[in-house]
PASEBA-1860 file (N, C-alpha, C; in nm, 3 decimals):
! residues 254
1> XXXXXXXX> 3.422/-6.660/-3.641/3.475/-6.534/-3.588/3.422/-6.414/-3.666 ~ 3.409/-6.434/-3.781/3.346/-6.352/-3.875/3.225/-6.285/-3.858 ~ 3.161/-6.393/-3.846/2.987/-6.377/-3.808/2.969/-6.302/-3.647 ~ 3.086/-6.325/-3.560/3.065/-6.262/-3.429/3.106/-6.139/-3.409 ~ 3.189/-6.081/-3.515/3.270/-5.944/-3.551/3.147/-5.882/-3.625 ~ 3.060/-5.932/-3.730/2.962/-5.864/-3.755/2.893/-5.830/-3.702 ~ 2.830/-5.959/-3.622/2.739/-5.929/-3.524/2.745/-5.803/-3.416 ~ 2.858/-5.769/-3.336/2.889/-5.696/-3.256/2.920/-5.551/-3.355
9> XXXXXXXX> 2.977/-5.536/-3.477/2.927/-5.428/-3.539/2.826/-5.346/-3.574 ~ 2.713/-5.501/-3.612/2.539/-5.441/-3.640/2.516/-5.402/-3.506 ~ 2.545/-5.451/-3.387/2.489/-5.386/-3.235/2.574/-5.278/-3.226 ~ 2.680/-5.238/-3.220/2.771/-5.096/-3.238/2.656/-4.989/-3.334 ~ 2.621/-5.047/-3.431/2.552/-4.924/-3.514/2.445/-4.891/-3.459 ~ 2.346/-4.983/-3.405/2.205/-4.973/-3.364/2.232/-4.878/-3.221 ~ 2.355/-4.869/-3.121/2.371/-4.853/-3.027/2.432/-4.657/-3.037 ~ 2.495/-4.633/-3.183/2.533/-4.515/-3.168/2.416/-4.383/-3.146
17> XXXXXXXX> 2.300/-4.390/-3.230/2.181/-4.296/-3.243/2.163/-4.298/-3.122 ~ 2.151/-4.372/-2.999/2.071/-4.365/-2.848/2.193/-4.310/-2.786 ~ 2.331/-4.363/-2.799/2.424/-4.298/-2.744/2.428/-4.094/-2.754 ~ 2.435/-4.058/-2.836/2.418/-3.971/-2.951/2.283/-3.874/-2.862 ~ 2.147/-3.937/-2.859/2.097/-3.905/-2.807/2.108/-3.848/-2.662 ~ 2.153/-3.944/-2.552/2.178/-3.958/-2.459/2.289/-3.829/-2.416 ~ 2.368/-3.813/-2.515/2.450/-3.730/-2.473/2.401/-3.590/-2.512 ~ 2.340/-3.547/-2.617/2.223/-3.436/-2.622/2.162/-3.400/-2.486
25> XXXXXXXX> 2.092/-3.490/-2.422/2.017/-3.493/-2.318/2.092/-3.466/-2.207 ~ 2.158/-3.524/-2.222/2.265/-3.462/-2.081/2.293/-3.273/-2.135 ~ 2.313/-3.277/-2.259/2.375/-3.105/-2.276/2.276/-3.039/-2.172 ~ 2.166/-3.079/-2.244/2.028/-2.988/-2.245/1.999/-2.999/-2.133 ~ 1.980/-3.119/-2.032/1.986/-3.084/-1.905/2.065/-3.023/-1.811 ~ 2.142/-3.070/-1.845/2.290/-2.962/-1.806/2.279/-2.838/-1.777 ~ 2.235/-2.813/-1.904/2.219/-2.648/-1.923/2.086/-2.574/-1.896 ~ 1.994/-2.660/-1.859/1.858/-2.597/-1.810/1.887/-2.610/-1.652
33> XXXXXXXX> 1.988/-2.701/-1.624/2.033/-2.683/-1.438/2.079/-2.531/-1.435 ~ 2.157/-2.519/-1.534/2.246/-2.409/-1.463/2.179/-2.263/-1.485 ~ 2.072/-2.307/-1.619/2.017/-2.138/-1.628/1.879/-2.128/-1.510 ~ 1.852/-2.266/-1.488/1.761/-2.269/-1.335/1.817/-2.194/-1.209 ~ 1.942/-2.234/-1.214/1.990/-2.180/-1.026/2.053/-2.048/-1.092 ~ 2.067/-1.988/-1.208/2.121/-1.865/-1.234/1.961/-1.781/-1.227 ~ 1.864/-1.834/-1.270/1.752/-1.720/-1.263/1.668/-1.755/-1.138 ~ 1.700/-1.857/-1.096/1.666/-1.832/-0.887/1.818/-1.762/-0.867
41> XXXXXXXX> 1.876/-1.772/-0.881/1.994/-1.660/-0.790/1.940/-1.513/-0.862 ~ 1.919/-1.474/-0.961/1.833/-1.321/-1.005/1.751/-1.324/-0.917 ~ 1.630/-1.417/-0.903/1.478/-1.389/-0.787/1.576/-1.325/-0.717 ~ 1.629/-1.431/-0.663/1.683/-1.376/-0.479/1.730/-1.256/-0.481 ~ 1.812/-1.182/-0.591/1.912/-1.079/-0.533/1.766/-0.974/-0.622 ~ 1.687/-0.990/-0.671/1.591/-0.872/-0.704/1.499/-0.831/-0.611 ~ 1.465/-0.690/-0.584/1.360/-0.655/-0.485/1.232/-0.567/-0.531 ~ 1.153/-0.661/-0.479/1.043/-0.643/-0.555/0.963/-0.564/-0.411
49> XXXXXXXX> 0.942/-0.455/-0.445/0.887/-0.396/-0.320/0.738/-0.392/-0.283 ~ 0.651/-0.434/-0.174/0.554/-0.445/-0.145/0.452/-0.331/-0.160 ~ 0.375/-0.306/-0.226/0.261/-0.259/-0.241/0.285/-0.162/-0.135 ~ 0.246/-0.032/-0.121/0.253/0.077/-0.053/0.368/0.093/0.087 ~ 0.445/-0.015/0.012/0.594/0.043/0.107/0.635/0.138/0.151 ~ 0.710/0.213/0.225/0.761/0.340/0.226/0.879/0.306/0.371 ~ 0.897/0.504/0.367/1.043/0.473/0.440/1.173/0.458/0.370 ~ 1.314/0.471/0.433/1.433/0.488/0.378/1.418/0.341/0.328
57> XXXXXXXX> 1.475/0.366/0.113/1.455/0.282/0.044/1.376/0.166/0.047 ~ 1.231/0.217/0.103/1.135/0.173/0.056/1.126/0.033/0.137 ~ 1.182/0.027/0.281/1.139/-0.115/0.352/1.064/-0.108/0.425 ~ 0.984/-0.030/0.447/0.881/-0.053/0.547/0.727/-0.035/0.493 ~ 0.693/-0.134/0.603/0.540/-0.135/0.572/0.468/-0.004/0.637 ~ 0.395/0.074/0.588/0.368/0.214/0.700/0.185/0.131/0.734 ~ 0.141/0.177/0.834/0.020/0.223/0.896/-0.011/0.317/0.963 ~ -0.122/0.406/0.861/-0.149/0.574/0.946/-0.076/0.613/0.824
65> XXXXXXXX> -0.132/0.697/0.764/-0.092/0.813/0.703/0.014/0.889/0.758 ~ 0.075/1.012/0.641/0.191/1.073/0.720/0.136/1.159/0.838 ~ 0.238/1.146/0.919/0.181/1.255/1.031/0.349/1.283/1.087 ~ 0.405/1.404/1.174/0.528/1.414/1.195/0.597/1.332/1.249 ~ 0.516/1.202/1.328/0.588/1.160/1.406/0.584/0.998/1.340 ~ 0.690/0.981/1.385/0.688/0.835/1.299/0.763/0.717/1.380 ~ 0.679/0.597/1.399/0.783/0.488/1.501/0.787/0.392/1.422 ~ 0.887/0.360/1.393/0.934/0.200/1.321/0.982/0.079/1.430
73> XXXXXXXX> 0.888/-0.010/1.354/0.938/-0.115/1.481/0.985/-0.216/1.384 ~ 1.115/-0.329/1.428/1.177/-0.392/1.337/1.107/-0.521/1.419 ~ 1.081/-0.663/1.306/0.994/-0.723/1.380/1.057/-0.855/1.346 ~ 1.095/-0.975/1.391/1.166/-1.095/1.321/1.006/-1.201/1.365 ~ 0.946/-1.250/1.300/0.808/-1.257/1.292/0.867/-1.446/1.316 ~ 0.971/-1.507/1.335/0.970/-1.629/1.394/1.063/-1.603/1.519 ~ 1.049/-1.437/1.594/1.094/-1.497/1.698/1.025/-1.464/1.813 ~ 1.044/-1.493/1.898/0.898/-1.535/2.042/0.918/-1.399/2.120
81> XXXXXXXX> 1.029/-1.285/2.114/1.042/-1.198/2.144/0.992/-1.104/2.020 ~ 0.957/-1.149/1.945/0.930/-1.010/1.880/0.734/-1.060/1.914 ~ 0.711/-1.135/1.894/0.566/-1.197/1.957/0.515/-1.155/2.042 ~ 0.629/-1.146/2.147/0.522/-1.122/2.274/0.552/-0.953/2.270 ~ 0.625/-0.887/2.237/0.614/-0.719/2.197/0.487/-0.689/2.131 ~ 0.462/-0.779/2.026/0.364/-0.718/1.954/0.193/-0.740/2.049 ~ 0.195/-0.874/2.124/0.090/-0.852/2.206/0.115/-0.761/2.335 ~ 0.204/-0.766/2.367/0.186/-0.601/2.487/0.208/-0.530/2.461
89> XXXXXXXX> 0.220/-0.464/2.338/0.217/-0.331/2.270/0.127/-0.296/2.168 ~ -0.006/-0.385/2.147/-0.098/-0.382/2.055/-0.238/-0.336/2.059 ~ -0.234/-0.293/2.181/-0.355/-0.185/2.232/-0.286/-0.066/2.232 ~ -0.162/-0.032/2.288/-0.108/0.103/2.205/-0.063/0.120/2.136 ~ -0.024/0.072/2.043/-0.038/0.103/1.911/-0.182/0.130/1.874 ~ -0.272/0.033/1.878/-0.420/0.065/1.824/-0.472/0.209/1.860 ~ -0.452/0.237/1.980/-0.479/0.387/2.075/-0.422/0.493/1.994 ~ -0.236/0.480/1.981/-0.163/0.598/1.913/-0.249/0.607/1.739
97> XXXXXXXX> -0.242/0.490/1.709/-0.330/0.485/1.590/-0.454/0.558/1.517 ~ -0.568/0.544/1.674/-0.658/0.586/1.632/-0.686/0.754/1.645 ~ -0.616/0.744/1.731/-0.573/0.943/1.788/-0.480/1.006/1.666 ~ -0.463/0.934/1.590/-0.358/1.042/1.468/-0.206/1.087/1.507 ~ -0.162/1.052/1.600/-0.054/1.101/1.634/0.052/1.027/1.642 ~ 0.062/0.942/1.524/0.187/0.868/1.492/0.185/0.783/1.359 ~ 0.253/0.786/1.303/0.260/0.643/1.167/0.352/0.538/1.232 ~ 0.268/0.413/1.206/0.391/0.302/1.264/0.437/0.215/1.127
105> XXXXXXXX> 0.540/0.245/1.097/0.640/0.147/1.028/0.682/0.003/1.043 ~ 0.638/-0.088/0.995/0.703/-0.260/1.012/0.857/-0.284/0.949 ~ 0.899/-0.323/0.989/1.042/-0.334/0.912/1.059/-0.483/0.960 ~ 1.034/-0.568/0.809/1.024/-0.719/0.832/1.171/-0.789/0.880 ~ 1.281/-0.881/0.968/1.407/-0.890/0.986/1.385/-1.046/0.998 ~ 1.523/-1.095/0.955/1.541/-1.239/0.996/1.661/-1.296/1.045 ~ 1.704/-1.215/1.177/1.791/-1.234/1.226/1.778/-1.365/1.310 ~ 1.669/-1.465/1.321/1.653/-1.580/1.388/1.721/-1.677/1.287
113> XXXXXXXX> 1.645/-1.661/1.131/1.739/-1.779/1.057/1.889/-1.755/1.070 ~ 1.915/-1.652/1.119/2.102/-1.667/1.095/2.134/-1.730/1.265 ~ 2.045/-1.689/1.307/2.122/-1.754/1.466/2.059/-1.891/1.479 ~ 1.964/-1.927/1.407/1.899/-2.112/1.424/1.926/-2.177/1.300 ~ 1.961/-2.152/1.193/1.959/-2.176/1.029/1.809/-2.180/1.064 ~ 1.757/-2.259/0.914/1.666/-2.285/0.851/1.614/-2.117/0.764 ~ 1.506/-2.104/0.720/1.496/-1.978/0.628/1.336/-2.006/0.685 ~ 1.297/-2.036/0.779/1.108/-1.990/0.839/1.089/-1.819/0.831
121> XXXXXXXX> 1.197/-1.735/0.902/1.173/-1.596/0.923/1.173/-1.561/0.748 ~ 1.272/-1.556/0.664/1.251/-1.501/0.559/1.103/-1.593/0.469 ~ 1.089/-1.666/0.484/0.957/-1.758/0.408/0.868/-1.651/0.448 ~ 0.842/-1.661/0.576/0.714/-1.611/0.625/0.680/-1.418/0.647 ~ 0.816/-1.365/0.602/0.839/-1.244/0.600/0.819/-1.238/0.432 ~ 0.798/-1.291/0.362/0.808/-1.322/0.237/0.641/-1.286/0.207 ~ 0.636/-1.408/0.317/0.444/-1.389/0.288/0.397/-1.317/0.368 ~ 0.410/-1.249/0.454/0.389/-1.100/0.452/0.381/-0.999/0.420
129> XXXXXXXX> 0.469/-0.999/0.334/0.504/-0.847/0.225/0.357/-0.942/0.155 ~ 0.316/-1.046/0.059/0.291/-1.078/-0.026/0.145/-1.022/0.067 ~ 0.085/-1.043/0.155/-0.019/-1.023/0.224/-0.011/-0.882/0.200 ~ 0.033/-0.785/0.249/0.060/-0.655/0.212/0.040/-0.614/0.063 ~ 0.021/-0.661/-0.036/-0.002/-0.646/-0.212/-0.146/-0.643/-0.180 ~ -0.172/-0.728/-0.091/-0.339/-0.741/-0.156/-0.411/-0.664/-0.018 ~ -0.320/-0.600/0.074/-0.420/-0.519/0.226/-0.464/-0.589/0.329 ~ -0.381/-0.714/0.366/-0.421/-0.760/0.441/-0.285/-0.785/0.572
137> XXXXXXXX> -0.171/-0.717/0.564/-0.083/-0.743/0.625/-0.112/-0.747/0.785 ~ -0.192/-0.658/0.874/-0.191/-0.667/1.026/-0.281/-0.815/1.017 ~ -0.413/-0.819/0.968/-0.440/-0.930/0.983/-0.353/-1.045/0.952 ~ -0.281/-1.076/0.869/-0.201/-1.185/0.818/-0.142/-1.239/0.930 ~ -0.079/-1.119/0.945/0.057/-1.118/1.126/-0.048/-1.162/1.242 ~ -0.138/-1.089/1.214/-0.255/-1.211/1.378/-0.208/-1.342/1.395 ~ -0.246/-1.376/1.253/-0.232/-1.536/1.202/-0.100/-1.550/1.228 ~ -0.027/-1.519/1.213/0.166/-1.586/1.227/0.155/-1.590/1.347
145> XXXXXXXX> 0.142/-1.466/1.407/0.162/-1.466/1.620/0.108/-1.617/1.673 ~ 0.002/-1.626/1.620/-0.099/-1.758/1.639/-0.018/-1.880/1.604 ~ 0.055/-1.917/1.550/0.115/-2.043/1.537/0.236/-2.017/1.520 ~ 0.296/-1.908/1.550/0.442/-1.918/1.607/0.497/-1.992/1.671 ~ 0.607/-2.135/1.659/0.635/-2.249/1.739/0.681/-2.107/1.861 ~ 0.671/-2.211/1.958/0.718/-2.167/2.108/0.888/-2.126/2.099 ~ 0.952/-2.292/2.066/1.097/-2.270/1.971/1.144/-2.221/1.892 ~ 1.194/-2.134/1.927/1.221/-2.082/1.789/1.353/-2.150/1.706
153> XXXXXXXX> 1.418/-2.215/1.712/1.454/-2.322/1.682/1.397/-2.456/1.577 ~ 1.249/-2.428/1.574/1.156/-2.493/1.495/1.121/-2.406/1.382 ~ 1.150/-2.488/1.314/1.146/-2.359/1.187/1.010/-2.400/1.096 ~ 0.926/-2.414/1.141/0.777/-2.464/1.118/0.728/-2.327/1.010 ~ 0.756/-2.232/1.029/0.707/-2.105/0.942/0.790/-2.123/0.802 ~ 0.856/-2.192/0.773/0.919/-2.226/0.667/0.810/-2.316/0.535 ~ 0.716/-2.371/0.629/0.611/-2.439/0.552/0.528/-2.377/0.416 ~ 0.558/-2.383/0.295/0.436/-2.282/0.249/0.352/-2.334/0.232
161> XXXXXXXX> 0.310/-2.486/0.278/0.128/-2.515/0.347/0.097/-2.434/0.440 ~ 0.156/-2.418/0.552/0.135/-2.329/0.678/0.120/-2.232/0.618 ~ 0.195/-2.139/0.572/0.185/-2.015/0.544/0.026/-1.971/0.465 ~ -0.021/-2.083/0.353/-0.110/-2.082/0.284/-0.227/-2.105/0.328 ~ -0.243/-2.168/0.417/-0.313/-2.194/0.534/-0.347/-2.060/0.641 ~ -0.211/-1.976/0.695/-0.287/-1.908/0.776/-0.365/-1.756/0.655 ~ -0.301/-1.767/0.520/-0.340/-1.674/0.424/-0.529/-1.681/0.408 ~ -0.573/-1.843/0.420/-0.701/-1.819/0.460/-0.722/-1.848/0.539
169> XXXXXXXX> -0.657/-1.789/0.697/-0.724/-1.758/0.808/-0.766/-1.587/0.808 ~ -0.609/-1.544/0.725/-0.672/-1.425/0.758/-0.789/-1.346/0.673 ~ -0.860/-1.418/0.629/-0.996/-1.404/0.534/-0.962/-1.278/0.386 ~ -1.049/-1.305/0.336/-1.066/-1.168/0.221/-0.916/-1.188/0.155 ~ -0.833/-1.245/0.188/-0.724/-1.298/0.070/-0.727/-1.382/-0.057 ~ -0.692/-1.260/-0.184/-0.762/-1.318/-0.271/-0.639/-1.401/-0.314 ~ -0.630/-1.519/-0.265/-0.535/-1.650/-0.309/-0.490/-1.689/-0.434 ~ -0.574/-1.631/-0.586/-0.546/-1.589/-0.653/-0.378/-1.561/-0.708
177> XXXXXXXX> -0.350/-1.436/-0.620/-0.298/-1.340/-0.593/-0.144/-1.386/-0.543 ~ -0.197/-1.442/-0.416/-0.137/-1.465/-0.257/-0.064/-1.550/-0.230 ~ -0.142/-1.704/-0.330/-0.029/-1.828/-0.363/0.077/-1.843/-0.451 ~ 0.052/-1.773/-0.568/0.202/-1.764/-0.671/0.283/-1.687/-0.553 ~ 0.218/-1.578/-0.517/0.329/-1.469/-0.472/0.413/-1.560/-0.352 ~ 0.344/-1.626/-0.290/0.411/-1.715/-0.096/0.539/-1.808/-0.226 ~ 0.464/-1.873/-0.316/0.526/-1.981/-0.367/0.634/-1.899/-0.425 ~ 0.653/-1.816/-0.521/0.730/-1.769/-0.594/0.882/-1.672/-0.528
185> XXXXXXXX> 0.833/-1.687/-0.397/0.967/-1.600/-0.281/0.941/-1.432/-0.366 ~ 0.824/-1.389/-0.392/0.839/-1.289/-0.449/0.908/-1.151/-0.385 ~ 0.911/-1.166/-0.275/0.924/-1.046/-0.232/1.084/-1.085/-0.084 ~ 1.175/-1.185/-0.153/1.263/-1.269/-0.045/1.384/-1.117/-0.104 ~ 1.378/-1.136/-0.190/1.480/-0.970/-0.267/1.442/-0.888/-0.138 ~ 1.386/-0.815/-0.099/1.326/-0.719/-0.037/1.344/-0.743/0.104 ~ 1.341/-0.832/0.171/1.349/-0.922/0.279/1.487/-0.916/0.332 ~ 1.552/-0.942/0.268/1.685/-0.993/0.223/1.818/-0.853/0.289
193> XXXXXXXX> 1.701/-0.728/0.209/1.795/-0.636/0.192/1.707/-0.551/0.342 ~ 1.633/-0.602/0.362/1.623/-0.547/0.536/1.674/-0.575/0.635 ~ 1.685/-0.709/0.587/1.794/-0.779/0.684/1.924/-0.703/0.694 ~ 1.967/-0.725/0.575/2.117/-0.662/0.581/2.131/-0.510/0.609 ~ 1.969/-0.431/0.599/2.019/-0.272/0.657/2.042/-0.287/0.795 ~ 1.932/-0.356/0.905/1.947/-0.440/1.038/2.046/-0.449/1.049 ~ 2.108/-0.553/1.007/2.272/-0.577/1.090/2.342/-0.496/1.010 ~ 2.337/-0.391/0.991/2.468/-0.279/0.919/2.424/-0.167/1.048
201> XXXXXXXX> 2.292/-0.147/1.048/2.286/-0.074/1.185/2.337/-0.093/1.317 ~ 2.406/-0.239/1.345/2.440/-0.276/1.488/2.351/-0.367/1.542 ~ 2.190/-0.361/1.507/2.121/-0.444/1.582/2.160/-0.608/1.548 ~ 2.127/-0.683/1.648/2.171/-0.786/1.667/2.043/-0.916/1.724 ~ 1.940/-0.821/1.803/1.809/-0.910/1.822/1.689/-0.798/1.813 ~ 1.624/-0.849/1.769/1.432/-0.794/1.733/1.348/-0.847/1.851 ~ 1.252/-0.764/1.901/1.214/-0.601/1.817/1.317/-0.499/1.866 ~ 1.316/-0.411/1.730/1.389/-0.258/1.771/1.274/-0.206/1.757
209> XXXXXXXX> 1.257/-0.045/1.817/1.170/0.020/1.817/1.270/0.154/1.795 ~ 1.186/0.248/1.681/1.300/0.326/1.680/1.145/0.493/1.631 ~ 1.205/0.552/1.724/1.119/0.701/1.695/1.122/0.793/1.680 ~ 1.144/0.874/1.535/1.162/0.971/1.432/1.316/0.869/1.462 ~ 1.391/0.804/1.405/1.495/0.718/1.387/1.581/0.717/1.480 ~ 1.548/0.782/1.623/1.587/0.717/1.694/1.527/0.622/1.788 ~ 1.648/0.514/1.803/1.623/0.359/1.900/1.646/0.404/2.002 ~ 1.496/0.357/2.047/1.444/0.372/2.198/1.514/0.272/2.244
217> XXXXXXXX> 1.532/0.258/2.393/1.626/0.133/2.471/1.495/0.019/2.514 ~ 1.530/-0.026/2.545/1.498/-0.176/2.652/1.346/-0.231/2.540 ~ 1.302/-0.204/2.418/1.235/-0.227/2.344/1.210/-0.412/2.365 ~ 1.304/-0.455/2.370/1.307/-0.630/2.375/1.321/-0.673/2.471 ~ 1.299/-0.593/2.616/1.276/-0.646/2.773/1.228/-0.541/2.835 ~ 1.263/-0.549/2.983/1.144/-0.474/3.106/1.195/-0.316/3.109 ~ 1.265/-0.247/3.043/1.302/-0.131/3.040/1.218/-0.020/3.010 ~ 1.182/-0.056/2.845/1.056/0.026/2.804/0.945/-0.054/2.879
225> XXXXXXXX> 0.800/0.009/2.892/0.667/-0.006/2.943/0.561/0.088/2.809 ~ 0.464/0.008/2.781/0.355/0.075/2.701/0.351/0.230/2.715 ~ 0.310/0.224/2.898/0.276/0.400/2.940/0.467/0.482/2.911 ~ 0.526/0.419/2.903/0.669/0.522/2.905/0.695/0.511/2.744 ~ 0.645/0.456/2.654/0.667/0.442/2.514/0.521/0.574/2.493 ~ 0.397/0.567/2.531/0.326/0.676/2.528/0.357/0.812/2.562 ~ 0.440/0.815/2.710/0.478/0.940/2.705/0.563/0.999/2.628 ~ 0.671/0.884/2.561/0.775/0.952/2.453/0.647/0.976/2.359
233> XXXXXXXX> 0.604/0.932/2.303/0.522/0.980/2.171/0.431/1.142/2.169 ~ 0.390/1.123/2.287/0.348/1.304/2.338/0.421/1.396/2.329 ~ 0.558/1.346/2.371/0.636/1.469/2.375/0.697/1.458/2.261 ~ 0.684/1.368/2.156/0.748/1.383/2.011/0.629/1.466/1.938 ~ 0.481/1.438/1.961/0.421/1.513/1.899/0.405/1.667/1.931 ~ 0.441/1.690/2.068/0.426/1.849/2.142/0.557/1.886/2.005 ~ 0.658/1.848/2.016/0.757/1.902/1.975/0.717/1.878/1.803 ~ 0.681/1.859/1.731/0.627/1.810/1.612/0.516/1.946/1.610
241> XXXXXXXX> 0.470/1.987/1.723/0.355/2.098/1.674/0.418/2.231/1.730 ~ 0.530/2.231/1.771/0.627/2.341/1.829/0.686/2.375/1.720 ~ 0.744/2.346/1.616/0.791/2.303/1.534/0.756/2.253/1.421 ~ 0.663/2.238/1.369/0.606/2.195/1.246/0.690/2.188/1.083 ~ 0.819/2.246/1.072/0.844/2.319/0.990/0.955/2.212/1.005 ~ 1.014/2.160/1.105/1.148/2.131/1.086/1.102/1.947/1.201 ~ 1.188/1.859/1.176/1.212/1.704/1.159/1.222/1.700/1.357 ~ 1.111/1.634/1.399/1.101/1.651/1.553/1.225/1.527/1.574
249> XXXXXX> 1.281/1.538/1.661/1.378/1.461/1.718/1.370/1.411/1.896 ~ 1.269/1.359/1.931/1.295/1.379/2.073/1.357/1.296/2.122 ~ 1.368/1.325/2.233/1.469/1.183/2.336/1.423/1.071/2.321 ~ 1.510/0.973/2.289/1.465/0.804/2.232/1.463/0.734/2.430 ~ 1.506/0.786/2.502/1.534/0.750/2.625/1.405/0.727/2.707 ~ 1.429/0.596/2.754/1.293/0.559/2.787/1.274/0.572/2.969
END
């Protein structure tokens, strides 16, 4: 009995140092869990604003220099309605563009992940802004329109292979750059807090279209037309050169 009481003592001693250990290891992991999801919960709630942002607190992407008249369009880039806006409205835009008589504003939204879950709209609104650091944002968005699932329900834009993938479609992306930033949610802070100006405004589905800040109607069906979104812009700029001095306001009424 003697010899078996020892025995099980010498294994008690050999057994405390690993115990001992073991429970170290747990601290330390423990505690590298929790300062992990505490400095991803900082990423998320920080906003890191995209390279030549502008607009009220700094959420929008501008194209075109300042000029008086200004149209912001709010864009949810995984949903099939904001898709097909941007192809029947992408020769005028290019037109108002090249004539000087408007700045168009992007205002990135992800009102699809809250009505489908998954997080594709903020991923890929993510890597957009990140496309935008390095000047390549309209091209980037070619590439998204282009493999936008049909479903939006499919949350395929959530991929950051996909995403990295269409980053060299849209060429001259220096990846460098482009892959920490997609990988790192650098710019999901920023994202985040567009979202939430969106639904504090009332809107509820994308695209909005909104000119000198006011929202034009039927923007997301057969109401507005290219030529009746052109004629508002004429008469925002007549009134913009009537006026030069003071903030043109014209009828958002389409």
């Amino acid at each position: 009995m003697t010899g078996s009481k020892g025995l099980k003592a010498r294994r008690g001693s050999r057994l405390k140092p690993y115990i001992g250990t073991v429970a170290v290891l747990a601290v330390v992991f423990g505690g590298s869990a929790l300062i992990g999801a505490h400095v991803r919960g900082a990423k998320e709630d920080k906003v890191k604003v995209p390279t030549g942002a502008s607009g009220q607190e700094m959420l929008a992407v501008p194209v075109n220099p300042t000029v008086p008249v200004t149209l912001t369009v709010y864009e949810d880039l995984r949903s099939p309605a904001s898709k097909a806006f941007a192809a029947q409205y992408k020769d005028t835009f290019a037109t108002l563009l090249a004539g000087g008589q408007v700045r168009i504003e992007y205002r990135l939204v992800t009102q699809s992940d809250t009505e489908y879950g998954g997080r594709g709209a903020l991923a890929v609104a993510n890597a957009a802004a990140c496309a935008q650091d390095l000047g390549r944002f309209k091209e980037y968005l070619d590439q998204v329109w282009a493999a936008q699932p049909t479903d939006p329900k499919d949350d395929a834009l959530a991929s950051q292979k996909l995403l990295k993938e269409l980053g060299k479609k849209a060429h001259k992306m220096d990846e460098a750059k482009f892959v920490p930033c997609v990988q790192g949610g650098d710019h999901d802070g920023w994202v985040r807090k567009s979202q939430k100006a969106f639904a504090a405004a009332g809107f509820t589905t994308a695209p909005v279209v909104q000119l000198n800040d006011q929202t034009v109607a039927g923007a997301g069906g057969k109401t507005l037309t290219p030529a009746a979104l052109r004629t508002l812009v004429r008469k925002a700029v007549k009134e913009a050169a009537a006026h030069p001095s003071a903030t043109p306001l014209p009828s958002a009424s389409a």
